[in-house]
N, C-alpha and C positions, 0 to 999 in steps of 0.2 A: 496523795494529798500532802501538800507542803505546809508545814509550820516554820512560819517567818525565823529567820537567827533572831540573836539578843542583836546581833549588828545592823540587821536590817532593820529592825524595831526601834532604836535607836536612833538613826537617821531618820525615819519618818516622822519620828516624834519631835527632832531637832528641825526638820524643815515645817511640820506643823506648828512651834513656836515661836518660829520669824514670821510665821504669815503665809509659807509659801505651800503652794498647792503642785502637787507632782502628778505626774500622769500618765498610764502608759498607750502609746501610738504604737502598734507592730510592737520595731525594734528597737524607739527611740522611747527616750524617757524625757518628758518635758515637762518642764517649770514656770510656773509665772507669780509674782511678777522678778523678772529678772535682776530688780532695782534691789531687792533684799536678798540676795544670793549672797554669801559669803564662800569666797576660793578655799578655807577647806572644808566648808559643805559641798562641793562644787565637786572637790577630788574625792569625797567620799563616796559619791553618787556615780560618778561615775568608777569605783573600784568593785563597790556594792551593783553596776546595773544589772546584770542579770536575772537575779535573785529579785529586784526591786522592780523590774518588770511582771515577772513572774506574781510578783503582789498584789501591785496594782492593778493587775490582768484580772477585774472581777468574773469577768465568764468564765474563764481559765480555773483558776482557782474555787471558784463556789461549784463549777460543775463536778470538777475533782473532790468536793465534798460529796454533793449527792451519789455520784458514781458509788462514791465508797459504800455507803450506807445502800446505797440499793444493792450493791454487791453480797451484802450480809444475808439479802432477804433467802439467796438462792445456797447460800454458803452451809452445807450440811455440818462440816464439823464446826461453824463457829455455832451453827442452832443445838448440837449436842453438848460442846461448852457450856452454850448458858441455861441446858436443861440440867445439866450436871451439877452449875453452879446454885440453878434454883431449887433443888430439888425438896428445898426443906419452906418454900417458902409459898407463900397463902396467894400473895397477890402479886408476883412478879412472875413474867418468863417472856420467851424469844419476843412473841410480838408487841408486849405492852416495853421491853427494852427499845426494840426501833421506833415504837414511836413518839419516847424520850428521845432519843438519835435524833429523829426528822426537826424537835423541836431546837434542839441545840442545834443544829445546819442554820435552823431561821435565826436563832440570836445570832448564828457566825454573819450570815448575809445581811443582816440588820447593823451588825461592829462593823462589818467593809463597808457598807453602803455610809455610812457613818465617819467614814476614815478613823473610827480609831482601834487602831492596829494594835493594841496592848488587849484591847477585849476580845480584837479578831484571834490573837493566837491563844488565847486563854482557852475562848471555848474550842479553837483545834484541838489543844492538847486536852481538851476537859471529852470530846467527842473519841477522840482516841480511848484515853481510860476507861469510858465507859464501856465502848465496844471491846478493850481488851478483859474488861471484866473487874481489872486492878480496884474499882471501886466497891465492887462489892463486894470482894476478898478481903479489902483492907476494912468492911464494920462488921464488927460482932453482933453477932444473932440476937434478935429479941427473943429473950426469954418467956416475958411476962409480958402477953400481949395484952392485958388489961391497962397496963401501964402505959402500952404504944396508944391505947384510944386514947385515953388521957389526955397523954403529951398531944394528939392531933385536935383536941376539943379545943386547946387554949388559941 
């Protein structure tokens, strides 16, 4: 699964603020309207195409998400992982975590369908952490789960 550069993120956001709509054909990357193209948006795109096909490529790309994520379903050490990880907790483990997963895929497919590529790589990288676990390493345990109804009542 690819997470856009800051460079190619960059460029798409510089061609979404003159107006111009990019696109990937195969191996060609096309623009319209050609009238608002600026020569070094022009070189940029094409230094960056690869990668910027690669982007735009929504089959390409959104299927290499799901693959991932269906990947986990069969994946024995990552389901030990996160029983390892869960092991103290009430109402998490392997399968209520993918189907967080599946729903961050839809907000990814929802940012690309959308062109905007600063929330399509956010939730890559927010889909990654989750599945590496880094997120729930990084909060500390509720102690006092009286407290967690609490804060969920407000």
């Amino acid at each position: 699964m690819m997470i856009p550069s800051p460079t190619a993120l960059a460029i798409l956001a510089d061609a979404a603020a003159l107006g111009i709509d990019l696109a990937a054909q195969g191996d060609i990357l096309r623009y319209r309207p050609p009238s608002k193209m600026t020569p070094a948006l022009l070189d940029r795109l094409q230094r960056s195409k690869a990668e910027l096909l690669t982007v735009l490529d929504s089959d390409g790309d959104l299927a290499d998400l799901r693959r991932f994520v269906a990947a986990l379903k069969d994946d024995n050490a990552w389901r030990q992982s996160c029983q390892d990880r869960f092991h103290t907790a009430k109402y998490a483990n392997a399968d209520s975590l993918l189907r967080v997963l599946g729903i961050v895929v839809g907000l990814a497919e929802d940012h690309h369908r959308r062109r905007d590529w600063i929330a399509f790589a956010s939730a890559c990288r927010y889909l990654h952490c989750l599945a590496a676990g880094t997120e729930w390493d990084n909060v500390p345990p509720i102690r006092d789960e009286s407290a967690w109804e609490i804060a969920l009542a407000r």
